[in-house]
C-alpha positions as semicolon CSV with decimal commas, in nm:
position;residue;x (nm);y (nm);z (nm)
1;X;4,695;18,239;13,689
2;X;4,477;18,013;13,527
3;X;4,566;18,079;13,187
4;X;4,899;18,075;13,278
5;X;4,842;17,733;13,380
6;X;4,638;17,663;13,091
7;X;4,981;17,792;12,857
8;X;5,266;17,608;13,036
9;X;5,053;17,265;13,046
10;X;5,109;17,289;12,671
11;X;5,443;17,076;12,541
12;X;5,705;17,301;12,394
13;X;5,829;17,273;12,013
14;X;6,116;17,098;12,148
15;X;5,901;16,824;12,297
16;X;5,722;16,790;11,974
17;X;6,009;16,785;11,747
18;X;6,182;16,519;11,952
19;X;5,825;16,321;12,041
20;X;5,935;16,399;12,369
21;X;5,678;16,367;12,697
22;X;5,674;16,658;12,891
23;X;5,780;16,621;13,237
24;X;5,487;16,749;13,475
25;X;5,616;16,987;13,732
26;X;5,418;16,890;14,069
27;X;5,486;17,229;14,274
28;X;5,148;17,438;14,337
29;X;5,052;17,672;14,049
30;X;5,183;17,964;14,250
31;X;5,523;17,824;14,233
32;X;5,458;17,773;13,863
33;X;5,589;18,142;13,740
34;X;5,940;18,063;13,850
35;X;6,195;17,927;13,612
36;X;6,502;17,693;13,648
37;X;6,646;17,911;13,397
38;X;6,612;18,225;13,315
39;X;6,675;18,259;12,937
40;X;6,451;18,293;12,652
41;X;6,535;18,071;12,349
42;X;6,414;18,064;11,989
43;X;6,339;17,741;11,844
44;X;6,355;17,617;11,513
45;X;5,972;17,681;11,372
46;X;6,092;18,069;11,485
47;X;5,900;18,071;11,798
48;X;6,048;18,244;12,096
49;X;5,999;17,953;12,362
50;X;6,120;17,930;12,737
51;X;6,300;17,660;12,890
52;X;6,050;17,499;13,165
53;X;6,121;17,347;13,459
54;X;6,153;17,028;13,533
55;X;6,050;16,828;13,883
56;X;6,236;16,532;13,810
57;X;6,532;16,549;13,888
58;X;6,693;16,278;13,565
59;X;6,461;16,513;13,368
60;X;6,636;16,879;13,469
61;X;7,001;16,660;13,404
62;X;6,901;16,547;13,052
63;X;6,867;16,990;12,952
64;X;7,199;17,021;13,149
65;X;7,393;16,806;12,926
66;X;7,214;16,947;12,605
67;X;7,291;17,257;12,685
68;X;7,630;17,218;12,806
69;X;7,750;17,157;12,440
70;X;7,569;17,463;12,296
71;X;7,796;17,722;12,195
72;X;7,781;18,014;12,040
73;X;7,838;17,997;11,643
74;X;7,993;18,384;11,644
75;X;8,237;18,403;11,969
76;X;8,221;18,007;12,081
77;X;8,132;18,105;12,426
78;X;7,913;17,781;12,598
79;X;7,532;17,812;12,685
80;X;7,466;17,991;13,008
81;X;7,113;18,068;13,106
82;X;7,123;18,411;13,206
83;X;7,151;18,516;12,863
84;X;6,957;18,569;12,589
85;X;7,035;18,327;12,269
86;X;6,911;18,342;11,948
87;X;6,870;18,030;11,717
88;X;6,948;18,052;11,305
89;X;6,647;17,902;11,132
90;X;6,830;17,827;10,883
91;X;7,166;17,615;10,958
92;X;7,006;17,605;11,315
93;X;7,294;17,700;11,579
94;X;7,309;17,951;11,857
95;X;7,407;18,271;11,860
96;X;7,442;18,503;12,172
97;X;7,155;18,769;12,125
98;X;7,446;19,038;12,224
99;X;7,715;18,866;11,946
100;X;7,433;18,946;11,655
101;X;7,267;19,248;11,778
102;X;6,930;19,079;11,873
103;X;6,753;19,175;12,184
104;X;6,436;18,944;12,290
105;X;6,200;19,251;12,199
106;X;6,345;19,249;11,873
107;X;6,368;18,833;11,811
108;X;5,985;18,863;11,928
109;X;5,940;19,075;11,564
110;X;6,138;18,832;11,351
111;X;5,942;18,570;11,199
112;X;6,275;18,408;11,055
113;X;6,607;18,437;11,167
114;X;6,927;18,426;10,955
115;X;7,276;18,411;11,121
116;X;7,508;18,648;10,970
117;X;7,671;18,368;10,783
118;X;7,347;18,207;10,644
119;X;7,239;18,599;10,521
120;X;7,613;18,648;10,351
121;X;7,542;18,319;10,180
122;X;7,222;18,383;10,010
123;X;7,343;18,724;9,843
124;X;7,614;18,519;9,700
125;X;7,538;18,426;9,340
């Protein structure tokens, strides 16, 4: 539990991108495994990140809206947490993990991800 603790105090890549305070959650630590959302999420630096949970409530409504404009770059289908997305390093949008064929054991294995489009583009000459 402790290092648990020790893990989630840290900001996410998100939060250092953007310069971004995390929001301290002020439930006990053994409330601390739950999530708001249960999806896993790759970032841009290629690290497979979770979205945490947020006490405040202005704080949980500022992910809402970012994420309510995420769709998928294969099918178009919007963000929904109980699945598994998959970011492009390279032109960096979203991809359902099903829509590419990438499961979160597998996305845990790839250093850098290329969409299907982005890979097409570099074997062109």
């Amino acid at each position: 539990k402790r290092l648990f603790s020790l893990i989630n105090d840290l900001p996410t890549v998100f939060e250092l991108v953007s310069d971004r305070k995390p929001v301290k959650d002020n439930k006990p630590a053994a409330d601390s495994g739950s999530k708001s959302r249960g999806s896993t999420k790759r970032s841009n630096d290629g690290q497979v990140k979770s979205n945490p949970k947020f006490a405040a409530d202005d704080g949980y409504e500022e992910e809402e809206d970012e994420h309510s404009e995420t769709l998928c770059g294969s099918c178009g289908g919007n963000y929904n947490a109980d699945e598994f997305w998959i970011g492009c390093d390279i032109c960096e949008r979203w991809y359902h993990g099903k829509c590419v064929k990438i499961t979160p054991a597998k996305a845990e294995s790839i250093k850098q991800y290329k969409c299907p489009q982005c890979s097409i583009r570099r074997n062109r000459p």
